[in-house]
C-alpha positions in Angstrom: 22.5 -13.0 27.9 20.2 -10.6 26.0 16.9 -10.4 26.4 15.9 -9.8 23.2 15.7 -12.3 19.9 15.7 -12.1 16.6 12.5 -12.8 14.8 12.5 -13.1 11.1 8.7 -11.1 9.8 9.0 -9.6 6.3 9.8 -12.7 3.9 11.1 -11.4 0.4 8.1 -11.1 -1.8 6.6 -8.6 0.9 9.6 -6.7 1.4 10.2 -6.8 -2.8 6.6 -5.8 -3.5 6.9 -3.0 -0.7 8.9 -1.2 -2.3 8.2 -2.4 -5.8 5.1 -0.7 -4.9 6.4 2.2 -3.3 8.5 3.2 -6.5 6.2 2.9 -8.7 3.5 5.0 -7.0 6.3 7.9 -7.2 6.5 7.4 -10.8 2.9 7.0 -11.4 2.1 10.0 -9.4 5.0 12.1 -10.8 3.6 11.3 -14.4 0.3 11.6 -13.6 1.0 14.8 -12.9 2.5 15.7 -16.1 -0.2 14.2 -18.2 -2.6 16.1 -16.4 -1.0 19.5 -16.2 2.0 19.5 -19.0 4.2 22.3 -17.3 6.9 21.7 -19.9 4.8 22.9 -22.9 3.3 19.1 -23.5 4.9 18.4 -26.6 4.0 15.7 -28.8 6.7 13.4 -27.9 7.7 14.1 -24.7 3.6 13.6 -23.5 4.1 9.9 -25.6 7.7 9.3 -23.3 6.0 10.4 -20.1 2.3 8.2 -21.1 5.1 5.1 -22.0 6.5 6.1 -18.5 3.4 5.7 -16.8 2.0 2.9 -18.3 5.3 1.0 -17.4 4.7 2.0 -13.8 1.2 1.1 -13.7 2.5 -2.8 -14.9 4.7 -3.3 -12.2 1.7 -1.6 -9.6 -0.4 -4.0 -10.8 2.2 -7.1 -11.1 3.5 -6.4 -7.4 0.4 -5.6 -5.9 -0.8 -9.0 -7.6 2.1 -11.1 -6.1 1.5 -9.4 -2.7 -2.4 -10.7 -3.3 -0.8 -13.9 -3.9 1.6 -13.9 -0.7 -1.3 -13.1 1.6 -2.2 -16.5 1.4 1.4 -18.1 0.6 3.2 -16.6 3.2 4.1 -16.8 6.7 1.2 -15.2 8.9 2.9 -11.9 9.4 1.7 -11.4 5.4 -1.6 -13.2 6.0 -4.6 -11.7 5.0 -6.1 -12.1 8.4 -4.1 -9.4 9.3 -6.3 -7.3 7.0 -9.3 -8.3 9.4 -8.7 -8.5 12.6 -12.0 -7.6 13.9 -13.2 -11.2 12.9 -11.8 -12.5 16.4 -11.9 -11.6 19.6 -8.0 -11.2 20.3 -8.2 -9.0 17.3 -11.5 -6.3 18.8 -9.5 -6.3 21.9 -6.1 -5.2 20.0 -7.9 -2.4 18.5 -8.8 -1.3 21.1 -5.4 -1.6 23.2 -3.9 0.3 20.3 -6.4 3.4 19.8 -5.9 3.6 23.3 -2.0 3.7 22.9 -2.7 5.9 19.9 -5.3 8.3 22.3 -2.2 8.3 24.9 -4.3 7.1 27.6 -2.1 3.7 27.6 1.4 4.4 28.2 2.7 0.9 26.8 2.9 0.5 22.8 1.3 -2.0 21.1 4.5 -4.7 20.9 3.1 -6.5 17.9 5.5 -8.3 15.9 3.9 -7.2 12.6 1.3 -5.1 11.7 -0.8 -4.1 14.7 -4.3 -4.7 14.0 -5.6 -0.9 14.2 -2.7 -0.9 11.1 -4.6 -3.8 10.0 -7.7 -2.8 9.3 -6.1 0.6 8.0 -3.8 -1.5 5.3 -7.5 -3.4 4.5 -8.7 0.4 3.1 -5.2 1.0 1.2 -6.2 -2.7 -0.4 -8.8 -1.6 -1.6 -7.6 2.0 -2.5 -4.7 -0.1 -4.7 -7.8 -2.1 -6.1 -10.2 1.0 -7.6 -6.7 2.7 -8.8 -6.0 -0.3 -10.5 -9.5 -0.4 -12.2 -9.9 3.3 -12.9 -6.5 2.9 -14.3 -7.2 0.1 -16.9 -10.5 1.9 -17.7 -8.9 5.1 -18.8 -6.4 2.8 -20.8 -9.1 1.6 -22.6 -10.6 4.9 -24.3 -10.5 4.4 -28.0 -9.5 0.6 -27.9 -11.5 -2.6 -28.2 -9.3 -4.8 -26.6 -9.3 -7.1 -23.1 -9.6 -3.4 -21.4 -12.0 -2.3 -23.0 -13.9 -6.3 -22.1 -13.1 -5.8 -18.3 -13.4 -2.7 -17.5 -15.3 -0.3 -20.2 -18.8 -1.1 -18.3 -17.6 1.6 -15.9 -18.2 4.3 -18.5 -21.6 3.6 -18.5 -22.1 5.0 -14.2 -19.1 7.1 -14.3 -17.8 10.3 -17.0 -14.8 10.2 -18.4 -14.2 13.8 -16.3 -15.4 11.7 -13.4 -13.2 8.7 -13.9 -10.1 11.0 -14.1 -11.1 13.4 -11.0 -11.5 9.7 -9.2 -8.0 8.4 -10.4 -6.8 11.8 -9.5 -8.4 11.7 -5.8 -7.3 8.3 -5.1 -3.6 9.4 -6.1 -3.8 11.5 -3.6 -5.4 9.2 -0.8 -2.2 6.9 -1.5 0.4 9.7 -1.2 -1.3 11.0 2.1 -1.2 7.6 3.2 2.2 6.8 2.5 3.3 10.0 4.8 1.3 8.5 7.6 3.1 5.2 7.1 6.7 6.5 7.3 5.6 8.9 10.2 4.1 5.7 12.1 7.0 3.2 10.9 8.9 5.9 12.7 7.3 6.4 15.6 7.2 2.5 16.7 11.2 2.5 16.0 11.4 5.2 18.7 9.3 3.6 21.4 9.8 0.2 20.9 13.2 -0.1 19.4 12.7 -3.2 17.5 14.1 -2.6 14.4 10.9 -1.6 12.4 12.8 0.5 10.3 15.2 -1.8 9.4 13.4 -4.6 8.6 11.8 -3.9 5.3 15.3 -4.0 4.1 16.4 -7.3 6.3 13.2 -8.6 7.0 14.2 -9.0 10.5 12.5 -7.4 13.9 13.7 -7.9 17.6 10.9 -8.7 20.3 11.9 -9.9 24.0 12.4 -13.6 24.5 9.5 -15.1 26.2 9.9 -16.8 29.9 
């Protein structure tokens, strides 16, 4: 008999909203681009298709990343927002620790954690908040020359930060995001080739393999 079980992690609103997410930050970043430097001659209508584009992209952002919100404390504790935090206990100082060392390759044995480790943890704690001042800057640049709910909610930032400001922000965090997302394929990677449990594959199944206790 195997060793191994089958251990059911990544319910469907995580793995929808992970890649929900993931598309749209493509398209929002491809766009973005275009607004910000219109290589194709930035014609009248085609800047008002690829600003519809964007602004379509930026909904479902916001709508998945607001479901995932919603999931952190809905869902099974592989999606908890404890994750997030895991130098609130000590089990959780201690797997830091075990895993920068993994990480450092002064320990030989990878972490073995079911779902995110908790170095990835308090990493995915920064992208939170990353996906949170994107989100904001966003909506605030949406709001120039309206006085609607934006404007309401968000237009106080105009008064600490420049419009010039605001977009190099929006522009920086982009690229934070993107340069995390590499990072999170190269790592998702790397765990599948040392610990063969199925990492991979389960943001499409939501299934991972870890041995069967004694």
């Amino acid at each position: 008999m195997s060793d191994l079980v089958r251990v059911y992690v990544w319910e469907v609103p995580v793995r929808v909203t992970h890649w929900l997410i993931a598309l749209s930050i493509v398209v929002l970043s491809a766009t973005g681009f275009y607004i910000g430097n219109p290589v194709l001659g930035g014609s009248v209508d085609l800047m008002a298709w690829v600003r519809g584009v964007h602004r379509i992209a930026a909904w479902v952002f916001v709508a998945s990343f607001a479901l995932r919100t919603y999931w952190a404390f809905a869902g099974n504790r592989w999606a908890s927002w404890r994750v997030l935090f895991p130098y609130l206990t000590a089990d959780g100082r201690r797997g830091v620790g075990r895993v920068l060392l993994y990480y450092l390759f002064v320990r030989r044995q990878p972490p073995g954690d079911l779902g995110h480790n908790p170095l990835a943890g308090m990493t995915y704690s920064l992208v939170v908040l990353l996906m949170f001042l994107q989100v904001v800057t966003g909506l605030a640049l949406q709001s120039i020359g309206t006085q609607g709910w934006r404007t309401l909610l968000v237009g106080w930032i105009f008064t600490w930060v420049s419009l010039p400001g605001l977009r190099l922000t929006h522009h920086l965090l982009m690229w934070l995001l993107l340069g995390f997302a590499v990072h999170h394929v190269y790592s998702a990677a790397l765990v599948e080739a040392e610990e063969k449990n199925g990492t991979l594959t389960s943001i499409f199944s939501g299934y991972k393999w870890t041995r069967r206790r004694a």
